[in-house]
N, CA, C and O atoms as a DFTB+ gen file, in Angstrom:
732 C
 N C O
     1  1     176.184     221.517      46.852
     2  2     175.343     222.690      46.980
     3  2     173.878     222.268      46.884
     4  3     173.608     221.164      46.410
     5  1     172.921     223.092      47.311
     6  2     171.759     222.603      47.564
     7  2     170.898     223.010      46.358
     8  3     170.853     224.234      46.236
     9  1     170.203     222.331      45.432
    10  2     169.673     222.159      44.547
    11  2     168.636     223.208      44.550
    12  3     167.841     223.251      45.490
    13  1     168.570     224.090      43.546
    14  2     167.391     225.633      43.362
    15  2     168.106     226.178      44.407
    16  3     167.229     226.985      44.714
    17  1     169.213     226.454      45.413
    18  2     169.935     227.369      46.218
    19  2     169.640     228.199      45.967
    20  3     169.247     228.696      47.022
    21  1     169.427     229.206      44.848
    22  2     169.074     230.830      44.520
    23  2     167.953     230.872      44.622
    24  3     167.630     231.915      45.192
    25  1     166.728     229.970      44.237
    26  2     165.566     230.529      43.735
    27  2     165.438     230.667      45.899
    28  3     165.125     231.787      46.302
    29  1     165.625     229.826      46.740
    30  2     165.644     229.119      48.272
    31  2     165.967     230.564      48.984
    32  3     165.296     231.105      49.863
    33  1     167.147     231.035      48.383
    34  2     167.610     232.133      49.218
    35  2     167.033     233.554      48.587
    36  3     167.056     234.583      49.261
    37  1     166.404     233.512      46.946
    38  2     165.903     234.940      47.123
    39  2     164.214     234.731      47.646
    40  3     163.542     235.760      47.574
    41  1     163.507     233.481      48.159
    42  2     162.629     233.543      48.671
    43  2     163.091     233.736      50.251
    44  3     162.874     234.866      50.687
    45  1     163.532     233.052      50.919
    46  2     163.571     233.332      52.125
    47  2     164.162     235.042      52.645
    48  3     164.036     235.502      53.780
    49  1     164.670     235.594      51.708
    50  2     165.451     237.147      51.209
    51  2     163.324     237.782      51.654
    52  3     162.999     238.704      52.401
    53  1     162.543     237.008      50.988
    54  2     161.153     237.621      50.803
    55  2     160.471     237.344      52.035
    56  3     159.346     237.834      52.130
    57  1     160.918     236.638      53.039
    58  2     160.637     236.705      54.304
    59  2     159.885     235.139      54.820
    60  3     159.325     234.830      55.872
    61  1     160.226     234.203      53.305
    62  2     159.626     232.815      53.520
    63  2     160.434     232.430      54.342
    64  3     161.658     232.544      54.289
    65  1     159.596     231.800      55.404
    66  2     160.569     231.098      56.378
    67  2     160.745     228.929      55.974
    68  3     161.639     228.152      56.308
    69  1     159.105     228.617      54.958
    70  2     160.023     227.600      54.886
    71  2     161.314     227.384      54.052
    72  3     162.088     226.429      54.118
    73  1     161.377     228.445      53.275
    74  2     162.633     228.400      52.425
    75  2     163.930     228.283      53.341
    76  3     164.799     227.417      53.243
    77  1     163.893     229.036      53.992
    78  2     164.965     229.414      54.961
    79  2     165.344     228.088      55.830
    80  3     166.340     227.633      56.392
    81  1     163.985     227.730      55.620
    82  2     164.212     226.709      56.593
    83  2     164.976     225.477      55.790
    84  3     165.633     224.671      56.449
    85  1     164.872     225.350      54.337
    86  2     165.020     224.121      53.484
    87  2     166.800     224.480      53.895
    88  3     167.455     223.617      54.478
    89  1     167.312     225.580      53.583
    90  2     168.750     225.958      53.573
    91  2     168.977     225.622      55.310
    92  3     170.053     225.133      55.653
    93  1     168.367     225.789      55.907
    94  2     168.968     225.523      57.336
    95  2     169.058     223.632      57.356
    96  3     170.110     223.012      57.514
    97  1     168.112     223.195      57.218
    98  2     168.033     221.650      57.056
    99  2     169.507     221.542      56.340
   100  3     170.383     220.919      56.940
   101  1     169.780     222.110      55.127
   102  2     171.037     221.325      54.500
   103  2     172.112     221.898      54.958
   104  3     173.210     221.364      54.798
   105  1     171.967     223.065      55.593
   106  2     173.541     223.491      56.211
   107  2     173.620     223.241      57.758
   108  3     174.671     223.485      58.350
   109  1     172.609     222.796      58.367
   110  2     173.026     222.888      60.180
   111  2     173.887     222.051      60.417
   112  3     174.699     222.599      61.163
   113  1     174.282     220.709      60.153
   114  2     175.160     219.855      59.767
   115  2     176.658     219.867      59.712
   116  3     177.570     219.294      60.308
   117  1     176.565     220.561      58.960
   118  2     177.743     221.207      58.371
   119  2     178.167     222.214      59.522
   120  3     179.149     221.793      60.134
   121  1     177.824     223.087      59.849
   122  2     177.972     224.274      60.981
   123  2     178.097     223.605      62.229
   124  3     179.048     223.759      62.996
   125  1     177.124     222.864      62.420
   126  2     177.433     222.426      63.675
   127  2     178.960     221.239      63.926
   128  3     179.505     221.036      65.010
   129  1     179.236     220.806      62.994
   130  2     180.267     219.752      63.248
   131  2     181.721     221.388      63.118
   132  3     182.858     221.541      63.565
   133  1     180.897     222.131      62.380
   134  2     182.657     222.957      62.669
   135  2     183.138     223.935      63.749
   136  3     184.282     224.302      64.018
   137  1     181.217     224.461      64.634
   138  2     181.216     224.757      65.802
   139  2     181.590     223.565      66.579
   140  3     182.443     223.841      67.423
   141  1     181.345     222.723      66.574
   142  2     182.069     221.282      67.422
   143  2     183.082     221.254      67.373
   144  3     183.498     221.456      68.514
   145  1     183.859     221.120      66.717
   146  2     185.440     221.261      66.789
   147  2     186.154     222.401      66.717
   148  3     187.328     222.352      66.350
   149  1     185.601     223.493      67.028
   150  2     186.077     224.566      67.498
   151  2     185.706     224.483      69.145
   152  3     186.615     224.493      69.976
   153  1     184.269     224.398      69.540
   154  2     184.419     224.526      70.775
   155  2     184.412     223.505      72.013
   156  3     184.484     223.715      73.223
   157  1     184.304     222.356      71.288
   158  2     184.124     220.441      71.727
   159  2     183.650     220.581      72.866
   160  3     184.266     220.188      73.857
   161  1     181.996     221.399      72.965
   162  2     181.447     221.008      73.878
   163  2     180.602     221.209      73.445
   164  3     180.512     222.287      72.858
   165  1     179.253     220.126      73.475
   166  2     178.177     219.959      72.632
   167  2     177.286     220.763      72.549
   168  3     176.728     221.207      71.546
   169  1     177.055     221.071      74.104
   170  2     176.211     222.160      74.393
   171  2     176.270     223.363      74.084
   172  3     175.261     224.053      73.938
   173  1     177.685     223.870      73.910
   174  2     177.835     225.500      73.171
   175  2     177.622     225.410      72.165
   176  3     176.896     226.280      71.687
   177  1     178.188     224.184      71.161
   178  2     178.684     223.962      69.821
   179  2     176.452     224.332      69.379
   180  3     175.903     225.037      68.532
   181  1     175.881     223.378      70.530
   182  2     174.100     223.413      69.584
   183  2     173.763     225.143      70.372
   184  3     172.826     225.632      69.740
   185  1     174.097     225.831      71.160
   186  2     173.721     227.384      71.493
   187  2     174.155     228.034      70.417
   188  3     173.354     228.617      69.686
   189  1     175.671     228.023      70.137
   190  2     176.602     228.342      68.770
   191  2     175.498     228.340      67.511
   192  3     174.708     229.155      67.036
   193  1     175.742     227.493      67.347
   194  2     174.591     226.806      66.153
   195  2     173.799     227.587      65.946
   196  3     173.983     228.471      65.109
   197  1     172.589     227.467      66.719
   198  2     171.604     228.474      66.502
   199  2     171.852     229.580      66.481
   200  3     171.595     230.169      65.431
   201  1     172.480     230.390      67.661
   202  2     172.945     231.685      67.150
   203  2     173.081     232.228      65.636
   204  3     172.415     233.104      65.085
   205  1     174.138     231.452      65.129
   206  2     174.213     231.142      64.003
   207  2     172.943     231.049      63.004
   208  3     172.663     231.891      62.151
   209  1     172.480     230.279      63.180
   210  2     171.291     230.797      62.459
   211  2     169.923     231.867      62.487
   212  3     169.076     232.360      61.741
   213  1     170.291     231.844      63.665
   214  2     169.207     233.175      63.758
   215  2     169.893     234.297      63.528
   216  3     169.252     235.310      63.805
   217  1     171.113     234.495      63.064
   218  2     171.925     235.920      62.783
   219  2     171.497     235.773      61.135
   220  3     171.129     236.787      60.541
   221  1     171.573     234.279      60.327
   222  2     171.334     234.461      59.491
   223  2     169.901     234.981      58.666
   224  3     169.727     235.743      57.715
   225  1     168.957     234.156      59.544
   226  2     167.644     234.647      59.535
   227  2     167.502     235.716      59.362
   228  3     166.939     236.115      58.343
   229  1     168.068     236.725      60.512
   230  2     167.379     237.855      60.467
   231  2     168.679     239.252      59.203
   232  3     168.745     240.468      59.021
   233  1     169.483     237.878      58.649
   234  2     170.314     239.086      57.908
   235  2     170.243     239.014      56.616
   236  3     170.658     239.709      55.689
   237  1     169.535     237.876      56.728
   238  2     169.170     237.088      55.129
   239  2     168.590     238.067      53.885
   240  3     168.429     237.719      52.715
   241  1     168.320     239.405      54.479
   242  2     167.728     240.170      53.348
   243  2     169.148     240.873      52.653
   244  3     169.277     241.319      51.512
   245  1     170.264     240.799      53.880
   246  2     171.361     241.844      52.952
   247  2     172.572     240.626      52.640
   248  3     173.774     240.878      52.731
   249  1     172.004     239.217      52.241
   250  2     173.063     238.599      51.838
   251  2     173.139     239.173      50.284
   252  3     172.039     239.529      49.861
   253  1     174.129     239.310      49.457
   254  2     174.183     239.164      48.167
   255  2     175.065     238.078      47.814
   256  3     176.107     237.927      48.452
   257  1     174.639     237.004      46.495
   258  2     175.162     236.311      46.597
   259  2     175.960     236.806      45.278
   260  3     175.572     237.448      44.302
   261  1     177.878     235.980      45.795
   262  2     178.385     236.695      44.697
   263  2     178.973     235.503      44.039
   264  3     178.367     235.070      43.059
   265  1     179.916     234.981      44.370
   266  2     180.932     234.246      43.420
   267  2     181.068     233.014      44.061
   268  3     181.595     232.047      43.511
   269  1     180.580     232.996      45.293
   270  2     180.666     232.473      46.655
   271  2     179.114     231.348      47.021
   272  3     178.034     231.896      46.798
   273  1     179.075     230.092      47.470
   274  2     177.266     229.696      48.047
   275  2     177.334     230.265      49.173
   276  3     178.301     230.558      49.875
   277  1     176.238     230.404      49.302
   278  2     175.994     230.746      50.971
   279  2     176.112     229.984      52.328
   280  3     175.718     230.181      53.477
   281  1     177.018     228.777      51.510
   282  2     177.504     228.530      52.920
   283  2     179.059     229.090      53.113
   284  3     179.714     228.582      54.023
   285  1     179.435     229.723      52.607
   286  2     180.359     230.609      52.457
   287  2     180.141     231.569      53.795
   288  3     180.649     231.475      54.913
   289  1     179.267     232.455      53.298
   290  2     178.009     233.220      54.306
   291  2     177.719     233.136      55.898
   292  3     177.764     233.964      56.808
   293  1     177.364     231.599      55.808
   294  2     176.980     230.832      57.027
   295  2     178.788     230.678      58.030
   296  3     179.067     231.020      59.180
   297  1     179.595     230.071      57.018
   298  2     180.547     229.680      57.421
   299  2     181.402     230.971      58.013
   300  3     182.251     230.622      58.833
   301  1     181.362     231.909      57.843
   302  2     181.554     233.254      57.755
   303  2     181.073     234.019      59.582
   304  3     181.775     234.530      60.454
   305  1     179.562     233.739      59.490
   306  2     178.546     233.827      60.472
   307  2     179.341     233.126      61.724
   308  3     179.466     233.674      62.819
   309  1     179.930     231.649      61.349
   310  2     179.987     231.024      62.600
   311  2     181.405     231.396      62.836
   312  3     181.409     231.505      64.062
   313  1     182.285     231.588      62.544
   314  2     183.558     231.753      62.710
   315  2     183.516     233.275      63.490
   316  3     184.500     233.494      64.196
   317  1     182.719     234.097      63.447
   318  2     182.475     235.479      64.237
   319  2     182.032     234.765      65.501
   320  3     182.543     235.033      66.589
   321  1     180.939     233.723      65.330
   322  2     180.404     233.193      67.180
   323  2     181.408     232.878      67.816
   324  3     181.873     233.296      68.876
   325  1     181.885     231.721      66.750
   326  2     183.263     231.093      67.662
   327  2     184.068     232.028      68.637
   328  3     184.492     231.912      69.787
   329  1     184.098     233.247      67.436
   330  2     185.671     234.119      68.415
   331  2     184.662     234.776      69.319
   332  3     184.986     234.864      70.504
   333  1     183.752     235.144      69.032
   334  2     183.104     235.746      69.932
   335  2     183.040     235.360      70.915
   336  3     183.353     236.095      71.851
   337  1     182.553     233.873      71.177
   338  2     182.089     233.087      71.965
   339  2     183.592     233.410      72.987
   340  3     183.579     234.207      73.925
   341  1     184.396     232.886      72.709
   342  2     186.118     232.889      73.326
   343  2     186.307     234.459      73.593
   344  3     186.817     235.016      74.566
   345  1     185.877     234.872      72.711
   346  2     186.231     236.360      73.924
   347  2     185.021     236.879      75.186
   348  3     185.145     237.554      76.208
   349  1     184.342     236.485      74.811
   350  2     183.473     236.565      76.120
   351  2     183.250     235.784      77.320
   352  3     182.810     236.131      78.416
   353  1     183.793     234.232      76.727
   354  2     184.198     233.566      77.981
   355  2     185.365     233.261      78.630
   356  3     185.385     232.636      79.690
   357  1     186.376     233.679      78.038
   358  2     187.797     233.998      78.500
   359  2     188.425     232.947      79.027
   360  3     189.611     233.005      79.353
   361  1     187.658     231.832      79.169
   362  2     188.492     230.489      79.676
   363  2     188.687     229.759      78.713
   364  3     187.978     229.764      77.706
   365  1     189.732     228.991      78.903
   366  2     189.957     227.602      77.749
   367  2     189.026     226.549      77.522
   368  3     188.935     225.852      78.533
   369  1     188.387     226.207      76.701
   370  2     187.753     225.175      77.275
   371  2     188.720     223.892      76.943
   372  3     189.522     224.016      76.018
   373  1     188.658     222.584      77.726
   374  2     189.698     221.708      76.943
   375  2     188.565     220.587      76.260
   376  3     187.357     220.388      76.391
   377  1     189.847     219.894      75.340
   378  2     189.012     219.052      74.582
   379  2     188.437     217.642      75.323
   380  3     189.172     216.783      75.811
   381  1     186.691     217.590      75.293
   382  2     186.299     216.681      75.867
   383  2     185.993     215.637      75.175
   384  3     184.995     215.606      74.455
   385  1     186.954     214.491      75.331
   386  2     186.570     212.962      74.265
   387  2     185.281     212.615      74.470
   388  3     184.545     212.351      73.519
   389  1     184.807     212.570      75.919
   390  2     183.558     211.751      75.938
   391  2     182.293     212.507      74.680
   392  3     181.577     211.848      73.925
   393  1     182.347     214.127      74.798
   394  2     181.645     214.627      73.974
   395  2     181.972     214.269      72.274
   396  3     180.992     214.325      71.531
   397  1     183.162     213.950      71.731
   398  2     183.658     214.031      70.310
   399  2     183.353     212.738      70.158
   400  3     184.129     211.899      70.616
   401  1     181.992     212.280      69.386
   402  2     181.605     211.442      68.568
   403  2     182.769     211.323      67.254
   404  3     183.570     212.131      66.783
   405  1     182.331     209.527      66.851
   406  2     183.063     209.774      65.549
   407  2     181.922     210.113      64.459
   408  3     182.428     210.195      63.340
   409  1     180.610     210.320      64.460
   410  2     179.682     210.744      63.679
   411  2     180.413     212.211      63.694
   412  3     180.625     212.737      62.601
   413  1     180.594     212.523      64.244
   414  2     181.111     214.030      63.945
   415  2     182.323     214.300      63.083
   416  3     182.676     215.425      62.728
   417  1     183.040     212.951      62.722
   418  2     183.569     213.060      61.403
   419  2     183.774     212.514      60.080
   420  3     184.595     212.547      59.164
   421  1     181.880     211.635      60.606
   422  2     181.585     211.431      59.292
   423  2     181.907     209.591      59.430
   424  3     181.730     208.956      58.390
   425  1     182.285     208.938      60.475
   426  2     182.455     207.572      60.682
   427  2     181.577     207.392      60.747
   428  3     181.000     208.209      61.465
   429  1     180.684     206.308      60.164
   430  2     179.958     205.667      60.194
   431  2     179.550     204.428      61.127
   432  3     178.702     204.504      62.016
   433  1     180.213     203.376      60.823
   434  2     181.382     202.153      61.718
   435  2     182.702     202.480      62.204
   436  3     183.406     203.355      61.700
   437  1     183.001     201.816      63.118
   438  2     184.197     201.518      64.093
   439  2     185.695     200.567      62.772
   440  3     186.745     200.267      63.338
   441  1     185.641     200.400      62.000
   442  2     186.422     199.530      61.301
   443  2     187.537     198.685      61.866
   444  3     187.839     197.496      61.966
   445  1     188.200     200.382      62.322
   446  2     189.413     199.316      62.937
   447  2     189.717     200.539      64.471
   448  3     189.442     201.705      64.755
   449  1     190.295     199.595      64.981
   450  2     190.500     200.163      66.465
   451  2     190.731     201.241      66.756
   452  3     190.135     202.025      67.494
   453  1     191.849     201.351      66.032
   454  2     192.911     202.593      66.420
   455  2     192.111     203.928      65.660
   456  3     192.404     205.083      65.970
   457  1     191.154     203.636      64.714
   458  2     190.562     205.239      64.733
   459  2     190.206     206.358      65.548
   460  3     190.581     207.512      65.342
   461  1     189.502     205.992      66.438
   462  2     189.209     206.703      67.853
   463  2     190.256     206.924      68.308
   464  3     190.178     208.138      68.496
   465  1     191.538     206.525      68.743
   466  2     192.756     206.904      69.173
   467  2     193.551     207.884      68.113
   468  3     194.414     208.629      68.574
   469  1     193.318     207.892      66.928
   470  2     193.789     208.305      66.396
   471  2     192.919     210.012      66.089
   472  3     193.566     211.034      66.314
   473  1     192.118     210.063      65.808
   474  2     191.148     210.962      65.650
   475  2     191.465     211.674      67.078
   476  3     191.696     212.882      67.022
   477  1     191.488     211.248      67.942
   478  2     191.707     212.303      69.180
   479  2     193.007     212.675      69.262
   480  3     193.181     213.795      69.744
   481  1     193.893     212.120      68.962
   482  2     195.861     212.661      69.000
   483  2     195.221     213.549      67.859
   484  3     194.583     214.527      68.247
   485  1     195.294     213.371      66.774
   486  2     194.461     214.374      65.565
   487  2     194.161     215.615      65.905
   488  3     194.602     216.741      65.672
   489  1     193.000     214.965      66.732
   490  2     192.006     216.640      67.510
   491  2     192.888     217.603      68.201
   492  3     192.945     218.827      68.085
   493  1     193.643     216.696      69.032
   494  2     194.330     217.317      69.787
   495  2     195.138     218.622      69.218
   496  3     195.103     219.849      69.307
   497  1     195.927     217.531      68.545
   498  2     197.380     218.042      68.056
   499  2     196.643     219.551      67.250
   500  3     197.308     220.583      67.154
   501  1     195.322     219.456      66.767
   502  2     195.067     220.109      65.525
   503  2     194.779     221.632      66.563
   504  3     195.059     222.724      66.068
   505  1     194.328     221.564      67.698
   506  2     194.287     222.437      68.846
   507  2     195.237     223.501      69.312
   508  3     194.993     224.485      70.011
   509  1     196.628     223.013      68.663
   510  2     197.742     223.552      68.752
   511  2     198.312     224.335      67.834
   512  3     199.469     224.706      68.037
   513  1     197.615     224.744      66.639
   514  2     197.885     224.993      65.801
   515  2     197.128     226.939      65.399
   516  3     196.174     227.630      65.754
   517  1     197.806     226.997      64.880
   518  2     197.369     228.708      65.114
   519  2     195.609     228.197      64.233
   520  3     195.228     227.294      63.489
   521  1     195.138     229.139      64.752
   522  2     193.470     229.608      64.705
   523  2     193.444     229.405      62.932
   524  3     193.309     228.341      62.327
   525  1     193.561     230.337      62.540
   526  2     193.387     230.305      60.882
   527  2     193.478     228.896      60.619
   528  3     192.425     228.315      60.359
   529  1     194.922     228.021      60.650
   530  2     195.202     227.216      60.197
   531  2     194.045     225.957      60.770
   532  3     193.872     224.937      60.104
   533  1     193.400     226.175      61.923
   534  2     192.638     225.229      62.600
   535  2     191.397     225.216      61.470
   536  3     190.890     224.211      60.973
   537  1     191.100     226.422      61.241
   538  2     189.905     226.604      60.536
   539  2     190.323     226.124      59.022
   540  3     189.514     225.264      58.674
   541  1     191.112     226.325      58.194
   542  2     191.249     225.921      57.077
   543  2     191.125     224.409      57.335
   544  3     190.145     223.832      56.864
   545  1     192.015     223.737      58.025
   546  2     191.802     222.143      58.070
   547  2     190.762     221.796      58.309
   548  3     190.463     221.054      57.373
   549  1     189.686     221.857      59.216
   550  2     188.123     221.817      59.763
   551  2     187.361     221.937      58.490
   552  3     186.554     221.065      58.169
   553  1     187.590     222.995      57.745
   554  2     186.591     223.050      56.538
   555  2     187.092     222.383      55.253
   556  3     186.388     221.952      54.340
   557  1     187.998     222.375      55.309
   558  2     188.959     221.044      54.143
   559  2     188.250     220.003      54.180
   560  3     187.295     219.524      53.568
   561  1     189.281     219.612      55.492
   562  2     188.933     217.915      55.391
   563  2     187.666     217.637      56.430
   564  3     186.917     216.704      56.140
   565  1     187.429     218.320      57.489
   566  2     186.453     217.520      58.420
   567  2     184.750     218.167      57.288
   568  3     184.065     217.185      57.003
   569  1     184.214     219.353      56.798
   570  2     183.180     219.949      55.831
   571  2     183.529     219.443      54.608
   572  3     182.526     219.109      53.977
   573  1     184.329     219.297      54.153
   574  2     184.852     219.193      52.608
   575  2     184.577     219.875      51.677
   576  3     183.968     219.444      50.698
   577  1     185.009     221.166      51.820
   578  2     184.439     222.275      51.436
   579  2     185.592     222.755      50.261
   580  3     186.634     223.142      50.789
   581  1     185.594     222.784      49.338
   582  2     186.520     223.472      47.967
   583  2     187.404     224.352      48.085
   584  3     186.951     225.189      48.866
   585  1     188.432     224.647      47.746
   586  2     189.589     226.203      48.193
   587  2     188.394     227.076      48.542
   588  3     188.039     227.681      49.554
   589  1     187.750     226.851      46.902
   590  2     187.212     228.789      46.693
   591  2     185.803     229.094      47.736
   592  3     185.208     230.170      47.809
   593  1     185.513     227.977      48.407
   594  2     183.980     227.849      49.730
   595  2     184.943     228.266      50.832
   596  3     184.568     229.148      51.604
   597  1     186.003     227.785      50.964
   598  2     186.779     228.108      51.974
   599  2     187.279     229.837      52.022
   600  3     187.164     230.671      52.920
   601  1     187.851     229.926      50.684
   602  2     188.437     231.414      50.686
   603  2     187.573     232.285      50.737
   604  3     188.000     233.404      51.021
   605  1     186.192     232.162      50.517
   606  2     184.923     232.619      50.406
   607  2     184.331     233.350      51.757
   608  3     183.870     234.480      51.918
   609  1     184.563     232.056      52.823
   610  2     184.316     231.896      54.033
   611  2     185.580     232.898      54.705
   612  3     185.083     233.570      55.609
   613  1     186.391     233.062      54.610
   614  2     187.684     233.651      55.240
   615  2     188.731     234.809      54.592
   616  3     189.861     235.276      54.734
   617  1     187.452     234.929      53.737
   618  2     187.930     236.290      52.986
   619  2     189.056     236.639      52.804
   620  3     189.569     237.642      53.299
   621  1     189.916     235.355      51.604
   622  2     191.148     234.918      50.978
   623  2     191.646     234.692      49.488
   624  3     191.118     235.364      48.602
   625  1     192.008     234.358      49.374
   626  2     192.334     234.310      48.262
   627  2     192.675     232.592      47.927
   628  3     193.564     232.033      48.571
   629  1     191.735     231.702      46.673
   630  2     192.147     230.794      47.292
   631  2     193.597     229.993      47.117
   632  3     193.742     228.830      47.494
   633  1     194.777     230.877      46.416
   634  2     196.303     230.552      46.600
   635  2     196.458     230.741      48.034
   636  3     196.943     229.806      48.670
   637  1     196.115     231.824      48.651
   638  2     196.563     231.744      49.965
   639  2     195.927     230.423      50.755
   640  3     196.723     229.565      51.136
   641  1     194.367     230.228      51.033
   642  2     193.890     228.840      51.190
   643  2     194.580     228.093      50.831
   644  3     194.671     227.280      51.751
   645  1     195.297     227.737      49.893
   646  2     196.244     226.405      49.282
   647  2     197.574     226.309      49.998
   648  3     198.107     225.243      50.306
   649  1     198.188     227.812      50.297
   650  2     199.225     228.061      50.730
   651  2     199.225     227.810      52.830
   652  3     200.204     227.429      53.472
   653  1     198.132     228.095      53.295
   654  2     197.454     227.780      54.344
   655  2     197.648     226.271      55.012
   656  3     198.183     225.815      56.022
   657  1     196.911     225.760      53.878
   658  2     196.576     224.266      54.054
   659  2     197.630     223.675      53.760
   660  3     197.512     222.494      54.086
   661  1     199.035     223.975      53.111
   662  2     199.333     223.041      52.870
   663  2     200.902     223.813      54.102
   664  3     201.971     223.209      54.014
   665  1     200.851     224.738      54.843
   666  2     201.563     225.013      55.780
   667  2     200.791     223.741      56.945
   668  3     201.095     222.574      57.194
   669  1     199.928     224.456      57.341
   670  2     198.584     223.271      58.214
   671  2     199.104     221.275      58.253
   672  3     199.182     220.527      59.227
   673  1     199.311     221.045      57.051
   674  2     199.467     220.111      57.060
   675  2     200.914     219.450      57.644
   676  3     201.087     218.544      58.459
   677  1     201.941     220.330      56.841
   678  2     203.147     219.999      57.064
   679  2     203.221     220.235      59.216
   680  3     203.317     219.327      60.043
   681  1     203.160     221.246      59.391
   682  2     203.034     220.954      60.640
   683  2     202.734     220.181      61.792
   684  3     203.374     220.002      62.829
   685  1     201.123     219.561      61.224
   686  2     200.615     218.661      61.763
   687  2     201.283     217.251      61.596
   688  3     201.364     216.347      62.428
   689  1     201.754     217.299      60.268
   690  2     202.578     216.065      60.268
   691  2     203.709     216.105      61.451
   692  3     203.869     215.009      61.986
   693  1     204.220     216.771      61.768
   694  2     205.981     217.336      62.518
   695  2     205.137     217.069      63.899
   696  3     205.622     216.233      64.661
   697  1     204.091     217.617      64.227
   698  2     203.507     217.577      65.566
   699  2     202.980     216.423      66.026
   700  3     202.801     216.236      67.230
   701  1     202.607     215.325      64.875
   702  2     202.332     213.630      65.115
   703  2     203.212     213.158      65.679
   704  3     203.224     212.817      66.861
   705  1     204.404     213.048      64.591
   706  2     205.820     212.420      64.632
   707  2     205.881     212.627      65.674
   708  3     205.655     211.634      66.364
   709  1     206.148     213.732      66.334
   710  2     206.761     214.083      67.854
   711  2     205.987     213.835      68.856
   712  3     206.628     213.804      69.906
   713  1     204.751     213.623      68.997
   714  2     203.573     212.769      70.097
   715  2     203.438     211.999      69.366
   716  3     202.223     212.004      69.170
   717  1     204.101     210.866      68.430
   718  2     203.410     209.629      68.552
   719  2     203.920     208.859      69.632
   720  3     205.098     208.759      69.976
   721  1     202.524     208.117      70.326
   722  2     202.930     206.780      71.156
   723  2     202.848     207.953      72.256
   724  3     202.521     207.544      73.370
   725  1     203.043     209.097      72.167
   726  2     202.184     209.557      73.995
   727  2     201.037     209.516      73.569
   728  3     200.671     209.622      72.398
   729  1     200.044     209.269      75.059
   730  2     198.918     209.687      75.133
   731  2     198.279     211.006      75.415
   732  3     197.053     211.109      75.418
C-alpha cells in the first residue's frame, strides 16, 4: 500500500491533482498489467487504463474509504471497462503473444527457456476459464493482491475469494494436464 494513502486520497478528494497523481504513479502498473490480460492488446489495455483513471479522477470526491485500499476502488473501476469494453465491441479479441511481454508478469530475465512457452499455454488455458475465476487468478497471482483487496475489488466475501481461487486453480491444473505438449 502506498505510504500516507489517506492523507493522498483525502487531498486529491480536495481537488489536488498532484496527489492524485502520486496514487496514479503507484497504481497504473498494477491496472494496466490486469487490463492487459484481460484484453492482450496493448493498445486497448493503455485506452482502458486511462479511462480508468480518469473515471477515477473525476469520482474521487465520492470514494469513501472503508475496510478496503483504494486499489480495491481502482480495481473495481477497471473490471466495469473491461466488461464494458466487450460489450461494446462484441468481437473476441484473441490472445496476441507478440503483444504479451514477460515484464508483464513481473520477469525480469529469461532464466530458463521454457518460461515463455509456458506463460502462454498459462495465458491461454487461463482464457478458458469462466470470467470471475479469470479475474480472481489475475489479481492473486499475476497483482498479488490479498483475499480481502481482492474481495474488496469484487464485492465478496473473502471465503468465497478463497473458495474461487482455489476452484480456479484446480481446474487450471485439469486444463494443463490435458494440453500439455500441444501447442
Amino acid at each position: 500500500m502506498l505510504e500516507e494513502e489517506k492523507k493522498h486520497i483525502k487531498q486529491a478528494q480536495g481537488g489536488n491533482q498532484e496527489s492524485f497523481g502520486i496514487i496514479y504513479g503507484h497504481y497504473v502498473p498494477q491496472i494496466y498489467r490486469f487490463v492487459f490480460f484481460k484484453v492482450s492488446v496493448k493498445q486497448v489495455a493503455e485506452d482502458l487504463t486511462h479511462e480508468i483513471f480518469l473515471s477515477a479522477w473525476q469520482n474521487i470526491k465520492n470514494y469513501k474509504q472503508k475496510q478496503f485500499p483504494i486499489s480495491s476502488w481502482l480495481y473495481q473501476i477497471a473490471r466495469n471497462k473491461v466488461i464494458d469494453h466487450y460489450r461494446t465491441d462484441k468481437k473476441n479479441i484473441s490472445i496476441d503473444t507478440e503483444d504479451f511481454a514477460e515484464e508483464t508478469l513481473g520477469f525480469k530475465e529469461q532464466d530458463n527457456l521454457d518460461i515463455p512457452f509456458a506463460i502462454n499455454k498459462v495465458k491461454s488455458l487461463i482464457k478458458l476459464l469462466k470470467p470471475e475465476y479469470q479475474e480472481v487468478l489475475i489479481m492473486r497471482y499475476v497483482e498479488d493482491l490479498d483475499h480481502k483487496e481482492i474481495a474488496g475489488a469484487l464485492d465478496k466475501s473473502e471465503g468465497a475469494i478463497r473458495l474461487i481461487q482455489h476452484r480456479a486453480i484446480n481446474i487450471l491444473k485439469e486444463l494443463y494436464e490435458k494440453h500439455r505438449g500441444s501447442n
